[in-house]
C-alpha positions, -999 to 999 in steps of 0.1 A, spaced: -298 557 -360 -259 563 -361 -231 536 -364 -223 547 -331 -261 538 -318 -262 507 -340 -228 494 -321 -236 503 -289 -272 485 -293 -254 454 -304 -229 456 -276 -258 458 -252 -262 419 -264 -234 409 -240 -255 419 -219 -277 391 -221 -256 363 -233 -239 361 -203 -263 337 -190 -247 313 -212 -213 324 -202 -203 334 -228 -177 372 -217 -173 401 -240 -143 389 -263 -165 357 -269 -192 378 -278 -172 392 -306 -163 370 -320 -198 350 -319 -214 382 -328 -194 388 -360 -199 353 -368 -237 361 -371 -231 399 -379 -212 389 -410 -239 370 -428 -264 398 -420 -240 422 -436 -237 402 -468 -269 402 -472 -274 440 -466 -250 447 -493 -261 424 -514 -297 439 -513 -280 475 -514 -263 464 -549 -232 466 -532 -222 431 -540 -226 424 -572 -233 383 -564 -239 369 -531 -209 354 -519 -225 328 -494 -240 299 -507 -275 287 -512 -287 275 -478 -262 296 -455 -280 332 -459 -295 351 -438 -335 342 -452 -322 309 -439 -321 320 -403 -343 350 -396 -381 337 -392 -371 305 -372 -372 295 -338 -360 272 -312 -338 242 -311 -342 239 -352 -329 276 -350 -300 265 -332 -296 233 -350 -299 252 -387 -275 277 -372 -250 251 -362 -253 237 -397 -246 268 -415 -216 273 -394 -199 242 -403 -211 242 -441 -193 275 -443 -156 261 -425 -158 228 -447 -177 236 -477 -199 205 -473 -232 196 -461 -221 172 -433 -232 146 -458 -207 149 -481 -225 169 -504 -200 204 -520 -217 235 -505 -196 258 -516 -152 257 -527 -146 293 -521 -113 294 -499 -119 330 -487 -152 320 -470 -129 287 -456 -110 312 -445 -133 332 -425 -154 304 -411 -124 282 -406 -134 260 -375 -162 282 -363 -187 269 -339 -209 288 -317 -210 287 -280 -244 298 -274 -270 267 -258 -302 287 -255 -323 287 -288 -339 321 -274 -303 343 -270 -301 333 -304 -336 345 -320 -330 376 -297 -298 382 -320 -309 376 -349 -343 399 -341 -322 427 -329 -300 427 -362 -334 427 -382 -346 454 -366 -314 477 -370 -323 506 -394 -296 494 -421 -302 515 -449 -290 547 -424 -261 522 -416 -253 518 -452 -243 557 -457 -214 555 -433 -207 520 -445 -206 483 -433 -172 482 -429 -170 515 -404 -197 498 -384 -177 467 -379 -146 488 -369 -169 502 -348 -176 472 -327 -139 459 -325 -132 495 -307 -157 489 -290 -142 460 -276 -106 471 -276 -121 498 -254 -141 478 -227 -118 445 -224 -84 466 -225 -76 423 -239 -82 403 -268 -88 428 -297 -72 455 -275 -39 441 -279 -42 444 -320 -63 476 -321 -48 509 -329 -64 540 -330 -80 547 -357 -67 585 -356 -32 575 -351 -35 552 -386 -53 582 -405 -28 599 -398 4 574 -410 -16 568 -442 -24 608 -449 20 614 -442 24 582 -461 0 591 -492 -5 554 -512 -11 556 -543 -28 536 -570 -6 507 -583 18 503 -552 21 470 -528 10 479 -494 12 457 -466 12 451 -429 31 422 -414 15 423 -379 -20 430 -393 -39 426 -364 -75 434 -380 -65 450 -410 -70 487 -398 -40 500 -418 -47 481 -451 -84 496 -450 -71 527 -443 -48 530 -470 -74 517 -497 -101 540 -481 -71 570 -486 -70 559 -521 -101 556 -527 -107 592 -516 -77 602 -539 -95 584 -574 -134 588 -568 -145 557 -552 -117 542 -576 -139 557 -605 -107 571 -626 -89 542 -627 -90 516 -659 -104 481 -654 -70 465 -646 -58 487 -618 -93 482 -607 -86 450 -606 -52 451 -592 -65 474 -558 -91 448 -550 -69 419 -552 -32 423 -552 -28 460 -534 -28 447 -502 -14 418 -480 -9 414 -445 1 386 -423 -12 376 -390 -3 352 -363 -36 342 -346 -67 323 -363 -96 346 -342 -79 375 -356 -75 370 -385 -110 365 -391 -121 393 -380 -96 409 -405 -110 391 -439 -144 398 -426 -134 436 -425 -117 435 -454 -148 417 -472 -170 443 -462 -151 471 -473 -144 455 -510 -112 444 -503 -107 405 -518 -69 400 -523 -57 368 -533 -74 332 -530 -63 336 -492 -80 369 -487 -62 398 -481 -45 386 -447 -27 354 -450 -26 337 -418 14 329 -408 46 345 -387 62 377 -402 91 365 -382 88 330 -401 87 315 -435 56 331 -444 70 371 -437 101 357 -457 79 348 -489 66 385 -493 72 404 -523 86 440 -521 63 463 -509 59 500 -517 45 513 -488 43 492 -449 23 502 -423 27 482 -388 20 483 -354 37 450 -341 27 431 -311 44 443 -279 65 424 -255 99 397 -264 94 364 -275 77 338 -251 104 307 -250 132 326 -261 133 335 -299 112 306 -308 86 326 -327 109 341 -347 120 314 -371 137 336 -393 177 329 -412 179 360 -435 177 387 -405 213 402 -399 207 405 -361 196 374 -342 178 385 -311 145 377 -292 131 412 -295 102 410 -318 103 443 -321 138 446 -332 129 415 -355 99 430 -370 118 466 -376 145 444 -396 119 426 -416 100 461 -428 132 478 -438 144 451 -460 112 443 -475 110 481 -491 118 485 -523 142 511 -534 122 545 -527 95 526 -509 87 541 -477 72 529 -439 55 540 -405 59 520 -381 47 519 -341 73 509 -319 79 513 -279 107 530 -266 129 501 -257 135 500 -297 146 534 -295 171 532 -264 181 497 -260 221 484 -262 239 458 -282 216 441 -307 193 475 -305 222 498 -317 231 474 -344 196 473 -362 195 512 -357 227 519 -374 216 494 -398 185 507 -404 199 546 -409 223 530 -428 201 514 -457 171 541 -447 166 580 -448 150 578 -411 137 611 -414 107 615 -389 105 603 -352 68 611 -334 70 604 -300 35 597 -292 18 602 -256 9 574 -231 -23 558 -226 -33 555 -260 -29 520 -265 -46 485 -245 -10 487 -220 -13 519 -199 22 529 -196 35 519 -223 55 547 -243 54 546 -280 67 561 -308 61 562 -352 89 555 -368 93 573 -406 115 561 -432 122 558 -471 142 532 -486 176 548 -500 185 587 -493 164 617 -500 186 621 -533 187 587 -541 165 557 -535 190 532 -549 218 543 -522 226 519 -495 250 531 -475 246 564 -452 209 572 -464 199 595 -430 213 630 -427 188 645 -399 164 630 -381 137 654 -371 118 646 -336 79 657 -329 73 653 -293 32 651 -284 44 631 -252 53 655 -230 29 678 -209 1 662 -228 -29 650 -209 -33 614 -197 -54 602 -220 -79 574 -221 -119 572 -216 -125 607 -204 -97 624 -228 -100 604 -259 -70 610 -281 -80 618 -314 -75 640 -348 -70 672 -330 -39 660 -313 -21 651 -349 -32 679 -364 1 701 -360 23 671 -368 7 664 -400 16 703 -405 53 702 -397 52 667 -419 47 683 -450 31 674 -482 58 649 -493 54 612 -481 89 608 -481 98 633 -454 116 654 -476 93 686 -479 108 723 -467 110 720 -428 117 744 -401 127 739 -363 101 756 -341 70 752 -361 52 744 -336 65 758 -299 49 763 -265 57 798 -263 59 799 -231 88 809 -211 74 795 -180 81 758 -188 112 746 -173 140 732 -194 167 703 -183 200 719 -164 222 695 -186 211 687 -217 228 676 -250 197 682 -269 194 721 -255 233 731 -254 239 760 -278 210 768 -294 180 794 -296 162 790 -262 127 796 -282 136 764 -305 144 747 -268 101 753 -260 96 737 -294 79 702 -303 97 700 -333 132 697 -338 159 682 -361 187 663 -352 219 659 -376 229 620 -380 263 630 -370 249 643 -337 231 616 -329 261 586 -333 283 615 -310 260 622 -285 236 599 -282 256 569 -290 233 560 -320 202 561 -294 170 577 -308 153 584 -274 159 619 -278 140 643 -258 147 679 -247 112 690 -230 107 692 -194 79 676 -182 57 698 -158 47 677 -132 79 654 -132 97 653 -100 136 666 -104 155 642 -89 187 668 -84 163 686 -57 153 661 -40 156 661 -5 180 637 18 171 604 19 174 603 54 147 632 54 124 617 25 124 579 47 112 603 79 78 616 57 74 584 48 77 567 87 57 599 99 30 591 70 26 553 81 24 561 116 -3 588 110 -22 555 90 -17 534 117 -33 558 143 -62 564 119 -68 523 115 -63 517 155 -90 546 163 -111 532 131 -106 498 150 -114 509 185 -149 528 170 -161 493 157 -149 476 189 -171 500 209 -200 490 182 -197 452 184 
C-alpha cells in the first residue's frame, strides 16, 4: 500500500462522518487529531523516536481495543489532558509546551461512539511499516493536499505546491548552520522542505557533529503563523518529520505584520508564500512601526518585512501576485526600495491555476541581501533583473493537468548552480523556436533586439531599463499569448453589439420553441 493509497483510504472516512456533520476541513482537522497519536506511536515502535513524547495514559494502546460511549468518553479525556497537561482533576499529566501547543483547545466533534472505533480500526489496519519507507511526515502532507485539492478552502488557502517549493529550496540551496524561516508559514511546507534539502545534502544529517545536530532540530527553523487550526497542523508536520525547534515548536503562533514578525532574528535564507488579498478593516492586521511604507497591502507589508529581515548576503523566494509587481504609489516605493537594498536578480512568472484562487496570477520573487559583489552594499544592489515566463501559452492547469516537476525543470536550468542568482546566464536558453508565434506590434520589451531572443522564456532586463521604461514596474512581459484576443483588430463596436443582439435573439427563439414543446406536453 502506497502513501498515495493510505491517504486516499483515510480520506474515504469523510465519507462516513458526515452523518455527524462533520464537512471535509472538519475532518482534518479531527482526523489529524487522531492520526497524530497513531503516528507517534508508529515511530516510536519503528525506533524513530527515541522516547515517546505523549504521556502515559494518552497513547494510542489507550484507545485501540475499546468501544462505545467509554471510547468516546476516554477519547475526550485524552484530548483535553493533552491541551491542559492535567487530568481534569488536577493531577500534572504532562508540562511539555510543544504538545500544549499542538493540542491547544482541541475537542472533538464526533457524537457517535461507532464513527469513532471505525477510525481508529481503519488506522490499525493501515499497512504502516510500507508507510514508514516514504515517511510519516510525506503521508501527512499527503492528506493536507488532499484537502487543499478537494475543498479549494481552508488548507487550500495555505497550501502551495509541493513542486513549486522543491523547486525555491533546490535555486535557494540551505545549508547546514543557517536561520531559515517562513513568516506566513501556513503548514510548514517550506521549512520541511528546506531541512529535507539538507538532509539530502549531509546523509540524513549523518556528517554533521553533535552540536549542529543539535542546532538543525531546534534553532534552524522558525516560522510564524496567524491562525490556531493551522498552526497545528504545522507543529504536527514538523513533529513527524524530526523537526522540534524551540519550546514553542518550530512555528510560533503570532502576526509577521505584528510584534511577533518584529522579534525575529536575522535569517539566512526566507521562503514565503503570504496570504493573498489586502487587509480586512483597513491596515488593522498589520500592527507594524518599523516598516518604511505604511500601506494595507499585506503583500507589500510582508515583501518589506522579508527584505529587512536578511542578513547581509542572506538570500529569499518569495510568491507574490501580480498586483505587487504592477501596482502605483506605495507599490513603486517598496520596489525601488527593495532593488535598492536587494540584488533582485530572478523574476518567475508562474502560470494560472496552480493555486486554491483560479485566476489568480502569481509570480517568485529572487533576491540576495547586498549586490552580487558585495553583500554589505545598501544602496543600488540590482543591475539586471532576468524574467522566466512559464505563464504564457502554458496549459490551464488544475485536476486533469496537474502542474508539477516537469514544468520547472528548464527554469531550474537557466537558474544556475549558484543560490544567489549570480551563475553564468544567457538570454534565449530556453526559446520556442517557433516563428509561428505572434509577437506584440508595440513593445518596449521587443524593440531592438534579436527576433529569436523575442520567442524566448528567458530574458534579462537592465535596472536602468526597467526605472526608464517601465517606470520601476516589474510586470514585464514580451510573449504573445496564442489564444488572446488582440484588441487593435477588433471589430466596431457597433458591429460586435449586433453578434451579440443577433446571439440573444437566436436564445430567445430556442427557449420560446423549448417552451411551446412543453406547453403542447402539459
Amino acid at each position: 500500500m502506497t502513501n498515495n493509497d493510505i491517504v486516499q483510504k483515510l480520506w474515504n472516512l469523510c465519507d462516513v462522518l458526515r452523518d455527524d456533520g462533520i464537512n471535509y476541513s472538519d475532518y482534518v482537522t479531527e482526523l489529524v487529531l487522531l492520526l497524530f497519536i497513531k503516528m507517534v506511536h508508529e515511530n516510536t515502535e519503528a525506533g524513530t523516536l527515541k522516547k515517546h513524547p505523549l504521556p502515559e495514559g494518552c497513547r494510542w494502546t489507550d484507545l485501540n481495543g475499546k468501544s462505545g460511549i467509554n471510547l468516546l468518553n476516554d477519547y475526550k479525556r485524552i484530548l483535553l489532558s493533552l491541551s491542559t497537561g492535567n487530568d481534569g482533576d488536577g493531577n500534572l499529566v504532562h508540562d511539555d509546551p510543544l504538545i500544549s501547543a499542538i493540542y491547544a483547545d482541541a475537542q472533538t466533534r464526533l457524537r457517535e461512539p461507532r464513527h469513532l472505533e471505525q477510525m481508529i480500526k481503519t488506522l490499525d489496519q493501515i499497512d504502516w511499516f510500507s508507510a514508514q519507507k516514504d515517511g510519516l511526515g510525506d503521508l501527512y502532507e499527503g492528506l493536507l493536499e488532499k484537502n487543499a485539492n478537494e475543498t479549494k478552502s481552508g488548507a487550500g488557502q495555505y497550501f502551495t505546491p509541493r513542486a513549486l517549493i522543491n523547486t525555491m529550496v533546490r535555486c535557494l540551496k540551505p545549508q547546514p548552520g543557517e536561520r531559515i524561516q517562513d513568516p506566513a508559514a501556513g503548514t510548514a511546507g517550506f521549512l520541511i522542505a528546506a531541512h529535507e534539502y539538507i538532509k539530502g545534502q549531509t546523509d540524513d544529517l549523518y556528517d554533521l557533529t553533535t552540536e549542529q545536530k543539535a542546532f538543525q532540530t531546534t534553532k534552524a527553523y522558525v516560522g510564524i503563523e496567524l491562525v490556531p487550526g493551522t498552526r497545528r497542523l504545522a507543529l504536527m508536520n514538523c513533529l513527524l518529520h524530526g523537526m522540534e525547534g524551540d519550546a514553542e515548536g518550530v512555528v510560533h503562533l503570532g502576526n509577521a505584520l505584528g510584534q511577533t514578525g518584529a522579534g525575529l532574528e536575522k535569517a539566512d535564507v526566507i521562503l514565503a508564500n503570504p496570504p493573498f488579498g489586502t487587509s480586512k478593516g483597513g491596515d488593522a492586521s498589520i500592527t507594524r512601526d518599523d516598516l518604511t511604507y505604511k500601506t494595507s497591502n499585506k503583500q507589500l507589508a510582508f515583501l518589506q518585512h522579508i527584505y529587512r529581515n536578511l542578513k547581509p548576503g542572506g538570500r529569499a523566494a518569495v510568491v507574490l501576485p501580480d498586483n505587487v509587481l504592477f501596482e502605483a504609489g506605495v507599490g513603486t516605493d517598496v520596489r525601488r526600495d527593495l532593488m535598492h537594498k536587494c540584488n533582485l536578480h530572478t523574476i518567475l512568472r508562474l502560470p494560472t491555476g496552480i493555486f486554491y484562487a483560479q485566476g489568480v496570477k502569481t509570480n517568485v520573487l529572487f533576491f540576495t541581501k547586498g549586490s552580487a559583489a558585495d553583500k554589505y552594499q545598501e544602496e543600488n544592489c540590482t543591475e539586471n533583473v532576468w524574467v522566466y515566463d512559464l505563464r504564457t501559452n502554458m496549459p490551464s492547469f488544475g485536476k486533469r493537468t496537474p502542474f508539477g516537476d516537469p514544468h520547472l525543470k528548464a527554469f531550474e536550468a537557466v537558474y544556475g548552480e549558484s543560490p544567489n542568482g549570480d551563475s553564468e546566464r544567457k538570454e534565449g536558453e530556453y526559446s520556442f523556436h517557433s516563428e509561428d508565434i505572434e509577437l506584440p506590434e508595440h513593445s518596449d520589451e521587443n524593440e531592438g533586439i534579436d527576433p529569436r531572443l523575442a520567442h524566448s522564456r528567458w530574458r534579462s532586463f537592465s535596472r536602468q531599463w526597467i526605472a526608464e521604461h517601465k517606470g520601476d514596474s516589474l510586470d514585464i512581459s514580451w510573449l504573445k499569448d496564442s489564444d488572446s484576443v488582440d484588441a487593435a483588430n477588433l471589430p466596431e463596436p457597433s458591429v460586435l453589439a449586433g453578434e451579440a443582439m443577433g446571439e440573444l435573439v437566436q436564445a430567445l427563439g430556442e427557449i420560446e420553441a423549448l417552451m411551446a414543446k412543453l406547453s403542447e406536453g402539459a
